[in-house]
PDB file of N, H, CA, C and O in Angstrom:
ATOM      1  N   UNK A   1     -19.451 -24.554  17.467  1.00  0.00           N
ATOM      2  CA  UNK A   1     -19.385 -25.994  17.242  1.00  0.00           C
ATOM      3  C   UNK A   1     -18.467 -26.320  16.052  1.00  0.00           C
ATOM      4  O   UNK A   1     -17.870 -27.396  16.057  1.00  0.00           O
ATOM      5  N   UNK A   2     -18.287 -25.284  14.831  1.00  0.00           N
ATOM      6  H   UNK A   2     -18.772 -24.409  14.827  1.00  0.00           H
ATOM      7  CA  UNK A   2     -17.475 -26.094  13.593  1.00  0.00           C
ATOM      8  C   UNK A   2     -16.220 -25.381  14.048  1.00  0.00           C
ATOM      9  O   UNK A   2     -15.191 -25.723  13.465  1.00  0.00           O
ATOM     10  N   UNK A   3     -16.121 -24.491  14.945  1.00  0.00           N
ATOM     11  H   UNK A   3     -16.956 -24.213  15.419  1.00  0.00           H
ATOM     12  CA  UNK A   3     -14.629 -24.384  14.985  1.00  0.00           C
ATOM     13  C   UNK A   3     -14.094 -25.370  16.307  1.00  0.00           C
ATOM     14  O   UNK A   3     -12.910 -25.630  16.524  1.00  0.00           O
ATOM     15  N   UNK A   4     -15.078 -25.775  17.003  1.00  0.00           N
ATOM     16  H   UNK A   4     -16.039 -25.564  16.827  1.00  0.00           H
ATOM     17  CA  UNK A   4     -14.331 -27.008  17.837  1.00  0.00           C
ATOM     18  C   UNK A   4     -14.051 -28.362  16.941  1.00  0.00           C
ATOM     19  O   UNK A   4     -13.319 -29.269  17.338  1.00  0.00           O
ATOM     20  N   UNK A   5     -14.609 -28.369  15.913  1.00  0.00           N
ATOM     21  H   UNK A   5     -15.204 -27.632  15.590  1.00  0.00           H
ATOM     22  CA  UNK A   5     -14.530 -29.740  14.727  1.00  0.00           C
ATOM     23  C   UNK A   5     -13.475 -29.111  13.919  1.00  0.00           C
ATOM     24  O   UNK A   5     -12.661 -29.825  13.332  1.00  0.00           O
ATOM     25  N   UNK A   6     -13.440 -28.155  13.863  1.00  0.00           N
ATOM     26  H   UNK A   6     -14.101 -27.576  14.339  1.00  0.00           H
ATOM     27  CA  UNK A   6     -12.042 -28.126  12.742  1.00  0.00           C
ATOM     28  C   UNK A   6     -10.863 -27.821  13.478  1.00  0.00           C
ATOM     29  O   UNK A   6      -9.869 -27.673  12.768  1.00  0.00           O
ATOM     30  N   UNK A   7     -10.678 -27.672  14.828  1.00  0.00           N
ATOM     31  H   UNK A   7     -11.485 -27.793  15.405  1.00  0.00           H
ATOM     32  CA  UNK A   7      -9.601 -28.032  15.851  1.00  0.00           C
ATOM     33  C   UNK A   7      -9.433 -29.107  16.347  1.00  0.00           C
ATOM     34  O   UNK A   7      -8.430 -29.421  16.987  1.00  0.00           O
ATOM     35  N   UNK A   8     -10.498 -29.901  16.098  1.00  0.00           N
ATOM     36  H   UNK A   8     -11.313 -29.647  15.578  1.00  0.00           H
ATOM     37  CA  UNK A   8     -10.454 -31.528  16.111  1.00  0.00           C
ATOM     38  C   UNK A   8      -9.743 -32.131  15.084  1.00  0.00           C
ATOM     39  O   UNK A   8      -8.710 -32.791  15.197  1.00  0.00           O
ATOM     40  N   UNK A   9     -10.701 -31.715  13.518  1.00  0.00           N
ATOM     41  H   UNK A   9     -11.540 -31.179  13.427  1.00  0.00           H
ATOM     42  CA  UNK A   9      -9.550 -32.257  12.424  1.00  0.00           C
ATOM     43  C   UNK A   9      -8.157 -32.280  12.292  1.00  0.00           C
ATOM     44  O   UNK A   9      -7.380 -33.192  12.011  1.00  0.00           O
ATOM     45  N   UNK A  10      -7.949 -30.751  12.625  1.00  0.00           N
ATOM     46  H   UNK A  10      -8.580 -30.010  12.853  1.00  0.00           H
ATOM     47  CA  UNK A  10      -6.708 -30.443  12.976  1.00  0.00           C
ATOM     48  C   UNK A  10      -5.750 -31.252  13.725  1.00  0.00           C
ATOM     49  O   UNK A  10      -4.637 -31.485  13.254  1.00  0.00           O
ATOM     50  N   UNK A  11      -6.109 -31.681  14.833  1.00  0.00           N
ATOM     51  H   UNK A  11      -7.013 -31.491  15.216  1.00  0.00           H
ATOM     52  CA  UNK A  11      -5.405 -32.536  15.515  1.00  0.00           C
ATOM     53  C   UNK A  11      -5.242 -33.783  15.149  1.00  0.00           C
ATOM     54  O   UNK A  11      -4.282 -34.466  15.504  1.00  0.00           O
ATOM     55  N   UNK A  12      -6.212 -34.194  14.375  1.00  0.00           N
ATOM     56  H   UNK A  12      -6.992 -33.639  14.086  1.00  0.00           H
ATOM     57  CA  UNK A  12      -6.074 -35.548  13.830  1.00  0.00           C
ATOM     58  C   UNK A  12      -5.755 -35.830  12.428  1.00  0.00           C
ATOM     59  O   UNK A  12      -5.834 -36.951  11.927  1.00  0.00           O
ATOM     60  N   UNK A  13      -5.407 -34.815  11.846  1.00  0.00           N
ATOM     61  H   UNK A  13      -5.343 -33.904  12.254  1.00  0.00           H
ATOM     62  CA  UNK A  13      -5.129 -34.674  11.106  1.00  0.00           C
ATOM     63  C   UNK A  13      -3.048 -34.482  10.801  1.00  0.00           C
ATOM     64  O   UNK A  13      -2.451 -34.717   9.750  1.00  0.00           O
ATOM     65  N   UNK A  14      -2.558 -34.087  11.894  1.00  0.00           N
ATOM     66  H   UNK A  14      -3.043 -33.896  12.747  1.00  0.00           H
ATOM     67  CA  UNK A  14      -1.264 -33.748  12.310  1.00  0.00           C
ATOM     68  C   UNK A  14      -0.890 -35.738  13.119  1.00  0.00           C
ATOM     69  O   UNK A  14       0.016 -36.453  12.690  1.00  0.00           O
ATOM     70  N   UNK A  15      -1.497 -35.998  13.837  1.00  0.00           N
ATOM     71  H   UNK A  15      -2.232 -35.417  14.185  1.00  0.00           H
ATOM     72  CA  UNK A  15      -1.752 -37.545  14.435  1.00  0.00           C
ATOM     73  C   UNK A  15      -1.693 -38.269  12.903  1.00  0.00           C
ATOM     74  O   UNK A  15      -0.529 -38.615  12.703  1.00  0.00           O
ATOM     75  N   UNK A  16      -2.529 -38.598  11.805  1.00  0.00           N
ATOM     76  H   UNK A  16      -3.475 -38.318  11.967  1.00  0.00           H
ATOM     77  CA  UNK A  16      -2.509 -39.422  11.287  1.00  0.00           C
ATOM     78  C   UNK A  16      -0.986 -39.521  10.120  1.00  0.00           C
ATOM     79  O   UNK A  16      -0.464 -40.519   9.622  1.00  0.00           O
ATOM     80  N   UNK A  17      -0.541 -37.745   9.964  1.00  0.00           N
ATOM     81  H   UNK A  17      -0.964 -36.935  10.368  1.00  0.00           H
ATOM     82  CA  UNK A  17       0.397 -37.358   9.182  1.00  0.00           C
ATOM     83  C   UNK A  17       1.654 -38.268   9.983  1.00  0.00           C
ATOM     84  O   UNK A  17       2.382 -38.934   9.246  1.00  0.00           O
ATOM     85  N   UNK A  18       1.874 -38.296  11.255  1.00  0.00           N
ATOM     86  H   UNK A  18       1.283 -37.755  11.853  1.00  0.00           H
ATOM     87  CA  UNK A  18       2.634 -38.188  12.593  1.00  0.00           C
ATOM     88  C   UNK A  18       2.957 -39.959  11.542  1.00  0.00           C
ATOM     89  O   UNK A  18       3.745 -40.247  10.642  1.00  0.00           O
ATOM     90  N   UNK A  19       1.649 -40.914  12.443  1.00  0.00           N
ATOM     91  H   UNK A  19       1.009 -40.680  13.175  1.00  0.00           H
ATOM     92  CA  UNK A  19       1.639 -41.954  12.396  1.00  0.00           C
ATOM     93  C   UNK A  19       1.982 -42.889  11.181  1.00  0.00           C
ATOM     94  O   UNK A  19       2.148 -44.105  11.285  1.00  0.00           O
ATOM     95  N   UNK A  20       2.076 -42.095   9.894  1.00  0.00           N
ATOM     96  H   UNK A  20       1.942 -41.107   9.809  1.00  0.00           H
ATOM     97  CA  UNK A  20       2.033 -42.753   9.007  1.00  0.00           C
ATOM     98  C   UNK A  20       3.837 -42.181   8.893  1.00  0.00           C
ATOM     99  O   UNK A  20       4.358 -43.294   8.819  1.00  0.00           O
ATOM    100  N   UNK A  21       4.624 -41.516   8.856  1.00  0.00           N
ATOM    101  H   UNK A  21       4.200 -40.612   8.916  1.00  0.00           H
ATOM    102  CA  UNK A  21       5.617 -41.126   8.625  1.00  0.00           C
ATOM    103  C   UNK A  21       6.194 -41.955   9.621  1.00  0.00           C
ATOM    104  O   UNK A  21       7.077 -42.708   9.210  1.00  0.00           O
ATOM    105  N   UNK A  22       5.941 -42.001  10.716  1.00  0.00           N
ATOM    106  H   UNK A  22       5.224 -41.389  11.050  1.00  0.00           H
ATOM    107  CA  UNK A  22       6.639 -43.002  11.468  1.00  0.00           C
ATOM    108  C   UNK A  22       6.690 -44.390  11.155  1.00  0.00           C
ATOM    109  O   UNK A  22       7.295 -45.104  11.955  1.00  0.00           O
ATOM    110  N   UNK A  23       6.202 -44.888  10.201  1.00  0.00           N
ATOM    111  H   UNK A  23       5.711 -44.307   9.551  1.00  0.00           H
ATOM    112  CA  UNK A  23       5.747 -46.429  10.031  1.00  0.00           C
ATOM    113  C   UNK A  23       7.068 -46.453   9.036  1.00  0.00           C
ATOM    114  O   UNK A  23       7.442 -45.552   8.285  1.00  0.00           O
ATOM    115  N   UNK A  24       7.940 -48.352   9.355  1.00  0.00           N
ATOM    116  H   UNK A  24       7.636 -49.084   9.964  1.00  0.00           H
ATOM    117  CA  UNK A  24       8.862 -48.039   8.896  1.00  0.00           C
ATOM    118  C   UNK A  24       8.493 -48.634   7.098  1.00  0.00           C
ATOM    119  O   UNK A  24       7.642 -49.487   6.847  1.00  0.00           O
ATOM    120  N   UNK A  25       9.510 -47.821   5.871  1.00  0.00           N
ATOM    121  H   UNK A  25      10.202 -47.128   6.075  1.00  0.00           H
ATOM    122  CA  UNK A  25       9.219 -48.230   4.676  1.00  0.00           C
ATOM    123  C   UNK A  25       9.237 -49.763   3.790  1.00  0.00           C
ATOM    124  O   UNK A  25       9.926 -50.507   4.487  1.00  0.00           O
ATOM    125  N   UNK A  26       9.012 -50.130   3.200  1.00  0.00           N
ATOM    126  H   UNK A  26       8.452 -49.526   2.633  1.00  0.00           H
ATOM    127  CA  UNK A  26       8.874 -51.807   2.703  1.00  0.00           C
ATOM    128  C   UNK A  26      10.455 -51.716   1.681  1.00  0.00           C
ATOM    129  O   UNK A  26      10.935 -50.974   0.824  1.00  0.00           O
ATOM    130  N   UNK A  27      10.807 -52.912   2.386  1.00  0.00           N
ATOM    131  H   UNK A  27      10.416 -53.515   3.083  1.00  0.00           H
ATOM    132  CA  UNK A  27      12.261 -53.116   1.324  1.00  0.00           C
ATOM    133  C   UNK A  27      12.184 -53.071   0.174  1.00  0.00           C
ATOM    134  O   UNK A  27      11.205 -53.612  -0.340  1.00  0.00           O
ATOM    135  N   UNK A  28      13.334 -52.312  -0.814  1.00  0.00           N
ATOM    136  H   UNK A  28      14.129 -51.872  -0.397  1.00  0.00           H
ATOM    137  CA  UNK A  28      12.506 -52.535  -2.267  1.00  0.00           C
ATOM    138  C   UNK A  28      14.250 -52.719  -2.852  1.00  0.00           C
ATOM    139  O   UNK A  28      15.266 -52.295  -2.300  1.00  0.00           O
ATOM    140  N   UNK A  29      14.136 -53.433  -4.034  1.00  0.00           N
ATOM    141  H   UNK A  29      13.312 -53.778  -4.482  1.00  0.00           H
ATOM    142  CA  UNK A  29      15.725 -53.945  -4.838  1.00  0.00           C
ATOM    143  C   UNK A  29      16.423 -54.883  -4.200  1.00  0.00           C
ATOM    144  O   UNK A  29      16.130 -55.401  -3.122  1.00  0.00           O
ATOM    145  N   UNK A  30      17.419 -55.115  -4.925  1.00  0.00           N
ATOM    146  H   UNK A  30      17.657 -54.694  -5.801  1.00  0.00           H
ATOM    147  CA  UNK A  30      18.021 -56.701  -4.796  1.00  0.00           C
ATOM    148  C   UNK A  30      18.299 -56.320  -3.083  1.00  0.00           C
ATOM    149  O   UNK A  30      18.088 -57.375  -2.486  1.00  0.00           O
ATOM    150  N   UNK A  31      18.620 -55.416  -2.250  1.00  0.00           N
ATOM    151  H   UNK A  31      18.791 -54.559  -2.735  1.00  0.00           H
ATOM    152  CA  UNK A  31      19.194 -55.468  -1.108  1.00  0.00           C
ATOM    153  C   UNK A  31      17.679 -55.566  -0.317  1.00  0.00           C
ATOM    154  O   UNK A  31      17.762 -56.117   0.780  1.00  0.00           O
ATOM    155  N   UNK A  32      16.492 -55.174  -0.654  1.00  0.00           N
ATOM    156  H   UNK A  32      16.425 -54.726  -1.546  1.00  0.00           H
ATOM    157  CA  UNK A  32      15.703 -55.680   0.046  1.00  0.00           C
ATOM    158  C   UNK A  32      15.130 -57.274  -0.043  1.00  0.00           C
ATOM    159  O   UNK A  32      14.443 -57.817   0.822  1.00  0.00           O
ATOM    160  N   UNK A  33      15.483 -57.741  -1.020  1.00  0.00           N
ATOM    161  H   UNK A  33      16.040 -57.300  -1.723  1.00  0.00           H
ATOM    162  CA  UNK A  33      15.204 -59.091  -1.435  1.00  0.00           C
ATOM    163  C   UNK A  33      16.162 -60.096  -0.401  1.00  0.00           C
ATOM    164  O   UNK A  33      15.704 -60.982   0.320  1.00  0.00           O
ATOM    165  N   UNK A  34      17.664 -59.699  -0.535  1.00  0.00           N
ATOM    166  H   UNK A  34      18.036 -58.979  -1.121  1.00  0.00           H
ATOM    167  CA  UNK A  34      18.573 -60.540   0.396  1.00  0.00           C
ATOM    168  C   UNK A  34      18.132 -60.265   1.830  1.00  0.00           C
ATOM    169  O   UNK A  34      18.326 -61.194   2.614  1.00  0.00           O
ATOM    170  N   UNK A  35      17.431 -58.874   2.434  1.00  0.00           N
ATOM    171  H   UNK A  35      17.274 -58.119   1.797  1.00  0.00           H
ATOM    172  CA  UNK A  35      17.368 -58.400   3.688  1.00  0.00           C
ATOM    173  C   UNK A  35      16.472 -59.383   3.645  1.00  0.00           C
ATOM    174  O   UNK A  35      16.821 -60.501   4.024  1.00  0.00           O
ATOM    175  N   UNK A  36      15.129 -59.153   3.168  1.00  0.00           N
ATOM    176  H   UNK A  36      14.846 -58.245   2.859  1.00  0.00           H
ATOM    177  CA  UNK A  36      13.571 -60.044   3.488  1.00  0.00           C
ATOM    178  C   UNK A  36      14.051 -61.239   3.731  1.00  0.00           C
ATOM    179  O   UNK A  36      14.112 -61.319   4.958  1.00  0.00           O
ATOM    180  N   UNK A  37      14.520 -62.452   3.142  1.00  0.00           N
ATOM    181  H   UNK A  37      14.471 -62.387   2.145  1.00  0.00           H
ATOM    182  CA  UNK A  37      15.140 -63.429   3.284  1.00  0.00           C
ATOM    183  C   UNK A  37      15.214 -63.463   4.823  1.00  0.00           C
ATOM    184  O   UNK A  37      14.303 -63.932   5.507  1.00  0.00           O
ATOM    185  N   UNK A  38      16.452 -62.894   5.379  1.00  0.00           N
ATOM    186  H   UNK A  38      17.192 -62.514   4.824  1.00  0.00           H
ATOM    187  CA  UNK A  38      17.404 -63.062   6.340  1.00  0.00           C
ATOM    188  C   UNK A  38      16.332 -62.326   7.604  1.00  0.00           C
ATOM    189  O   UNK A  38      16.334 -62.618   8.800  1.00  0.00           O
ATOM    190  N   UNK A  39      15.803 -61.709   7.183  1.00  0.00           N
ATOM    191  H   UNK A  39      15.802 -61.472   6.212  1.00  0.00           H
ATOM    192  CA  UNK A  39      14.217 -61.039   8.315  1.00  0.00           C
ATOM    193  C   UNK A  39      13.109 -62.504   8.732  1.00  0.00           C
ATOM    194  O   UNK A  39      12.708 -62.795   9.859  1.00  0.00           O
ATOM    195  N   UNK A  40      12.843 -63.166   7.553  1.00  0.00           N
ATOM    196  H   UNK A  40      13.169 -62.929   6.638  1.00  0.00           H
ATOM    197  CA  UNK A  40      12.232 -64.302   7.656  1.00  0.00           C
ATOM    198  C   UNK A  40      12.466 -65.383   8.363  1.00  0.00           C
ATOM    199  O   UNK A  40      11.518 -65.978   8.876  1.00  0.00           O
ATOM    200  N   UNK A  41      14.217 -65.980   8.570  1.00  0.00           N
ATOM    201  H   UNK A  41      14.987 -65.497   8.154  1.00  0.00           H
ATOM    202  CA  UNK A  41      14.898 -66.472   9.050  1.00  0.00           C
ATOM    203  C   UNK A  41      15.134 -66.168  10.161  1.00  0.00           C
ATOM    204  O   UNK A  41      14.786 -66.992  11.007  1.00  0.00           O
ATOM    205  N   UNK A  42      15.779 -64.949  10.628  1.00  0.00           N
ATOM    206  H   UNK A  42      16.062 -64.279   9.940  1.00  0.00           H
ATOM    207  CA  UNK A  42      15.924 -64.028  11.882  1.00  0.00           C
ATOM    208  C   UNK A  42      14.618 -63.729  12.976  1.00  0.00           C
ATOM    209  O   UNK A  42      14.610 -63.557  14.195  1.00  0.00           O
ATOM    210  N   UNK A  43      13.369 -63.754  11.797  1.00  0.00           N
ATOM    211  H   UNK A  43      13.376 -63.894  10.807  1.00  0.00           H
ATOM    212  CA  UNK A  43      12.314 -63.027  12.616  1.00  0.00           C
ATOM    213  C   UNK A  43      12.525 -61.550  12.715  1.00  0.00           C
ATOM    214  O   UNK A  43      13.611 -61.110  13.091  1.00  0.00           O
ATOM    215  N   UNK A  44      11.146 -60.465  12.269  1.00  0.00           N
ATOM    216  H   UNK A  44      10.264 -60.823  11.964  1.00  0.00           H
ATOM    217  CA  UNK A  44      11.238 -59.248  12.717  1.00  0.00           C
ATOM    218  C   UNK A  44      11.131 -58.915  13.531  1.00  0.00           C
ATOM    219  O   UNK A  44      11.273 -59.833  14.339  1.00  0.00           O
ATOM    220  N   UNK A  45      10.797 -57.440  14.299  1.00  0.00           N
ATOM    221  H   UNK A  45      10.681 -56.694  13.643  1.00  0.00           H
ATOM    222  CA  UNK A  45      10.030 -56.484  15.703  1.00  0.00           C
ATOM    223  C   UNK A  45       9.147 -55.780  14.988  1.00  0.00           C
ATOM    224  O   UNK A  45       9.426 -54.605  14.753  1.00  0.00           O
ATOM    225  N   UNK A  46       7.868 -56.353  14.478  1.00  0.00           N
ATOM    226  H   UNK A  46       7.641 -57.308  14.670  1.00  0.00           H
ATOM    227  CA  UNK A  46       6.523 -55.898  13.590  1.00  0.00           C
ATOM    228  C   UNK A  46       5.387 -55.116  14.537  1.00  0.00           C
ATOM    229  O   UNK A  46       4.460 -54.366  14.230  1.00  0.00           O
ATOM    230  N   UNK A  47       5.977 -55.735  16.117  1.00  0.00           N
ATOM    231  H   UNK A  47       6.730 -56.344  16.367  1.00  0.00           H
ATOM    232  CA  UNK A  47       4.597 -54.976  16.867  1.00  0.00           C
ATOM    233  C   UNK A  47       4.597 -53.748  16.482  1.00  0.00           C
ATOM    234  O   UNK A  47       3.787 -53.335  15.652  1.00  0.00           O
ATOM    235  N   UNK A  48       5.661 -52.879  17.130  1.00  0.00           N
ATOM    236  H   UNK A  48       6.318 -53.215  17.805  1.00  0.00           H
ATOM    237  CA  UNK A  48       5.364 -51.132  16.610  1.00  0.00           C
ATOM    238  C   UNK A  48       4.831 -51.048  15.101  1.00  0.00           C
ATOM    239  O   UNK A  48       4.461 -49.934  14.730  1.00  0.00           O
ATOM    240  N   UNK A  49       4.761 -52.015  14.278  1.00  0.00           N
ATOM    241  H   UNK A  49       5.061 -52.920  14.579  1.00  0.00           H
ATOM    242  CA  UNK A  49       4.691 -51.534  12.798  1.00  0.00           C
ATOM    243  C   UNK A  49       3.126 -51.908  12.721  1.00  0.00           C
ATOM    244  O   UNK A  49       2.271 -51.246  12.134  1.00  0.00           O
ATOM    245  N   UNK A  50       2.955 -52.944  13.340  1.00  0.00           N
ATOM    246  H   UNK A  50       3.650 -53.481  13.817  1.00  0.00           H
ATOM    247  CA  UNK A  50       1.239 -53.201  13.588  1.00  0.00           C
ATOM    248  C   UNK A  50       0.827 -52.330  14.470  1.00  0.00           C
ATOM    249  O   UNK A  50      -0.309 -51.964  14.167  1.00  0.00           O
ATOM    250  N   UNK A  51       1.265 -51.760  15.541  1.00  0.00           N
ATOM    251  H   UNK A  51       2.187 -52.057  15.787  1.00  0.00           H
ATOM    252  CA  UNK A  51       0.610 -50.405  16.143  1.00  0.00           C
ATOM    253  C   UNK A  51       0.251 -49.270  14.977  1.00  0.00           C
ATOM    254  O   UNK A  51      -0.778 -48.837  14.458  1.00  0.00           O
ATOM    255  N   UNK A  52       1.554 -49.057  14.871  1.00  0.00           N
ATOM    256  H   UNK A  52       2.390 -49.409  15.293  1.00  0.00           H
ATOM    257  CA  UNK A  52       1.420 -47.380  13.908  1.00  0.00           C
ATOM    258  C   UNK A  52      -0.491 -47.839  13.227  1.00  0.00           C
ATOM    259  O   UNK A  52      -1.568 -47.276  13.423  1.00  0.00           O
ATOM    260  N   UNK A  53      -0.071 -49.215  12.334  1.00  0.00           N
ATOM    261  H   UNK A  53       0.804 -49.672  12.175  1.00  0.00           H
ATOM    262  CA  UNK A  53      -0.778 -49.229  11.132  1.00  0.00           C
ATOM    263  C   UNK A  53      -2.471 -49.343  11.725  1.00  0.00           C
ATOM    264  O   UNK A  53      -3.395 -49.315  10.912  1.00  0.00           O
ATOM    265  N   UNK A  54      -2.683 -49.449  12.959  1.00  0.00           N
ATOM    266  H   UNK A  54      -1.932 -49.472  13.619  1.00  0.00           H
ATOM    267  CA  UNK A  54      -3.729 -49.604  13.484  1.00  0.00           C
ATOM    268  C   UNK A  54      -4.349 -48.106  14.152  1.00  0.00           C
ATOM    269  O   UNK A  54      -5.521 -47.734  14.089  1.00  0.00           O
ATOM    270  N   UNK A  55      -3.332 -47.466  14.726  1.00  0.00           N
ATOM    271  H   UNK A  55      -2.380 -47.768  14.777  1.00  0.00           H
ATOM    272  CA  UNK A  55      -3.431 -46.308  15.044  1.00  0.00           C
ATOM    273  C   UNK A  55      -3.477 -45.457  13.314  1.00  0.00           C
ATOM    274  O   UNK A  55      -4.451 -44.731  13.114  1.00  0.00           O
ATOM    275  N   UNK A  56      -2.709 -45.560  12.484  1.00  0.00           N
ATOM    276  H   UNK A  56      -1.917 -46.149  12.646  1.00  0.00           H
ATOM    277  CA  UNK A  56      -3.359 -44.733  11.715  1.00  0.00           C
ATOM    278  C   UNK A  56      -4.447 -44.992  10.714  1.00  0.00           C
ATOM    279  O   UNK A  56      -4.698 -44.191   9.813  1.00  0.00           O
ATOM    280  N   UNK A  57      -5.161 -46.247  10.904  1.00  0.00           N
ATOM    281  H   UNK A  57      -4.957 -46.897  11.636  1.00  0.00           H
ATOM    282  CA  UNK A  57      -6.203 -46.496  10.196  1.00  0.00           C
ATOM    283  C   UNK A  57      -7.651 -45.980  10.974  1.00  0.00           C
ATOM    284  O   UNK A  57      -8.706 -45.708  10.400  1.00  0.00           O
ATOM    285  N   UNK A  58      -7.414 -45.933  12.277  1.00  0.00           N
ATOM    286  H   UNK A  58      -6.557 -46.153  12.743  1.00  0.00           H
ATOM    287  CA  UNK A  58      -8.453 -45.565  12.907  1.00  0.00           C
ATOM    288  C   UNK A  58      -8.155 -43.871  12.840  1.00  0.00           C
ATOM    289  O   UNK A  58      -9.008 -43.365  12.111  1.00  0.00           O
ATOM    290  N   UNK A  59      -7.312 -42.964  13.319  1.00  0.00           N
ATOM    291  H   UNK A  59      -6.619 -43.375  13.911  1.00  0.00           H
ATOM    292  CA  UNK A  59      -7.061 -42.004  12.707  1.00  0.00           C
ATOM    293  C   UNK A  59      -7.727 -41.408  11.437  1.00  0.00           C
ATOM    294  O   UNK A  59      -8.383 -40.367  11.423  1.00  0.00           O
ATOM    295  N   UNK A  60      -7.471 -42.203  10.382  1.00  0.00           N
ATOM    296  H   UNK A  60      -6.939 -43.049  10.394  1.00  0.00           H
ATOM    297  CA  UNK A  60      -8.088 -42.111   8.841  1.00  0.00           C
ATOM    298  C   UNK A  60      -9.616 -41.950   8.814  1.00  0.00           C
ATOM    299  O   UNK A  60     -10.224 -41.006   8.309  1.00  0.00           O
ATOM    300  N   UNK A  61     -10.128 -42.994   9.422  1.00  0.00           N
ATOM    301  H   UNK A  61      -9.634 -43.761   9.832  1.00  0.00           H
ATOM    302  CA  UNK A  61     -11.632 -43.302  10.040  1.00  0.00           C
ATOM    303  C   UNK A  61     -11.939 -41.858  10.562  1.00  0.00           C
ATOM    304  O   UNK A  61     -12.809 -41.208   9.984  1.00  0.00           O
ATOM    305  N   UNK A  62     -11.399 -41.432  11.417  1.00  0.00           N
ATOM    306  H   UNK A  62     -10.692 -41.960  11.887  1.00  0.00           H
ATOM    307  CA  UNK A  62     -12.123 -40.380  12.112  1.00  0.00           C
ATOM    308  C   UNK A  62     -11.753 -39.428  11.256  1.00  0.00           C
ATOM    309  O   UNK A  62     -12.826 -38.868  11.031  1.00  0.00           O
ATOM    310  N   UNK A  63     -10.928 -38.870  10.623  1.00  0.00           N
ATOM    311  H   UNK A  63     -10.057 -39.324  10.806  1.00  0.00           H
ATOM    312  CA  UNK A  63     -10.133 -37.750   9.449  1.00  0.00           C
ATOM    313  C   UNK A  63     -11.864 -37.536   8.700  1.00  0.00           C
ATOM    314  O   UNK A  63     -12.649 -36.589   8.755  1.00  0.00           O
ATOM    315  N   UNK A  64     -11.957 -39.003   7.973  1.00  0.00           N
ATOM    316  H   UNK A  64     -11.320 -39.773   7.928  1.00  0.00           H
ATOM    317  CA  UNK A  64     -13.152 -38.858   6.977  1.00  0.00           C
ATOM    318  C   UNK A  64     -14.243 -38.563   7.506  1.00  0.00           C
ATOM    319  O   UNK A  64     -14.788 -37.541   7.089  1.00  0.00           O
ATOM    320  N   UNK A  65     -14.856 -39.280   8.492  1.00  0.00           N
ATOM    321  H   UNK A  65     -14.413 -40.110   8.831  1.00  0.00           H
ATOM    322  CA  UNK A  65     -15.900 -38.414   9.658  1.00  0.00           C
ATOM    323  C   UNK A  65     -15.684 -37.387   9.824  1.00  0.00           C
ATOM    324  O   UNK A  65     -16.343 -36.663   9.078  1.00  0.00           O
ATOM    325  N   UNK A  66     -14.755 -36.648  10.769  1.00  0.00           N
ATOM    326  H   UNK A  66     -14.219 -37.236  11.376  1.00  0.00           H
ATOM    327  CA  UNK A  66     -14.749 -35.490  10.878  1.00  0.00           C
ATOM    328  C   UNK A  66     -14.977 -34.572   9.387  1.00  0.00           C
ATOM    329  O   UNK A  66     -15.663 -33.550   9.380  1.00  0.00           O
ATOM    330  N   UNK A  67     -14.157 -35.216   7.908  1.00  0.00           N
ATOM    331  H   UNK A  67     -13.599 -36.047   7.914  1.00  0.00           H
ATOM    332  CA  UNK A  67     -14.188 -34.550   7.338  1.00  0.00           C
ATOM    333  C   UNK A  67     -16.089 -34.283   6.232  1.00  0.00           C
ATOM    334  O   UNK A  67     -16.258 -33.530   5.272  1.00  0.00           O
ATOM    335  N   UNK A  68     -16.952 -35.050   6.780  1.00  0.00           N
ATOM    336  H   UNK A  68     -16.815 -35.661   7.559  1.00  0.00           H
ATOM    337  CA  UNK A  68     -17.830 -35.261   6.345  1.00  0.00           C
ATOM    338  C   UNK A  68     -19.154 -35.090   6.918  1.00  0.00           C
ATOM    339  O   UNK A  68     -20.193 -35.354   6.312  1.00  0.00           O
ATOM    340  N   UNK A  69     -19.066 -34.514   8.439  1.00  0.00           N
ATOM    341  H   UNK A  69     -18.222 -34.300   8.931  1.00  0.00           H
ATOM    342  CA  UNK A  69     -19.737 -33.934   9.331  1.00  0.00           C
ATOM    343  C   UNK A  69     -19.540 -32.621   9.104  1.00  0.00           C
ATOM    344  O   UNK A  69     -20.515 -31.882   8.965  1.00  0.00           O
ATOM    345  N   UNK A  70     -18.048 -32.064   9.021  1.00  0.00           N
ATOM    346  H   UNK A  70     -17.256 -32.664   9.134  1.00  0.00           H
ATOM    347  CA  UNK A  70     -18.272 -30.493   8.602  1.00  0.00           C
ATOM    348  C   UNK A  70     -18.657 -30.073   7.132  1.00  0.00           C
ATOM    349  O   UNK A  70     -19.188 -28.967   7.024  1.00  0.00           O
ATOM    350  N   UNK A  71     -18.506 -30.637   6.257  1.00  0.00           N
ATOM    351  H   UNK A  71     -18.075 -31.535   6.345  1.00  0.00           H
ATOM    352  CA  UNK A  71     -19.271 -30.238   4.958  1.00  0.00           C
ATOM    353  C   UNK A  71     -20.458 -30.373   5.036  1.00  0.00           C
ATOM    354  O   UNK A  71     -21.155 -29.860   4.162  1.00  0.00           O
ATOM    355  N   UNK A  72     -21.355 -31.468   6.634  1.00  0.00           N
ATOM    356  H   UNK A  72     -20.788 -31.885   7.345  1.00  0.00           H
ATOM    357  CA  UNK A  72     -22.701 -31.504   6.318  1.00  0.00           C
ATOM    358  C   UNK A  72     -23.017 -29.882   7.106  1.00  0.00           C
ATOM    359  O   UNK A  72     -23.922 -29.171   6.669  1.00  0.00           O
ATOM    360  N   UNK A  73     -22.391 -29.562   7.964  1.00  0.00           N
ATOM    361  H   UNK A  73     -21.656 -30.140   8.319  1.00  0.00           H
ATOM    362  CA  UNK A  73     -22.780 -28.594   8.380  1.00  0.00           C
ATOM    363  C   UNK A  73     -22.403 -26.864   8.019  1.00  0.00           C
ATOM    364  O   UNK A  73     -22.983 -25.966   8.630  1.00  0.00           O
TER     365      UNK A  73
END
């Protein structure tokens, strides 16, 4: 049973690494300041960025479960 849970972590653990590296980074310095602007105006494509961030919060959720079921056991 704990080595089917720590081939579980495992996997979700590689998934949440996955999901969060894929999420794209937040503009930062004067060139993200003029970009944000012109994003606001333009409108973004945020769905995939609200996926990732949903997929890896639930991910996270199960990481800490999983990781807190095998220390109970």
């Amino acid at each position: 049973m704990k080595t089917v849970l720590v081939f579980i972590q495992i996997f979700v653990s590689l998934g949440l690494i996955a999901s969060v590296l894929l999420q794209s980074g937040k503009s930062a310095g004067i060139s993200g300041a003029i970009a944000g602007g012109a994003e606001t105006f333009f409108g973004k494509k945020k769905g995939m960025d609200q996926l990732l961030g949903k997929v890896a919060a639930g991910l996270a959720v199960g990481f800490l479960l999983l990781t807190l079921l095998l220390s109970i056991i």
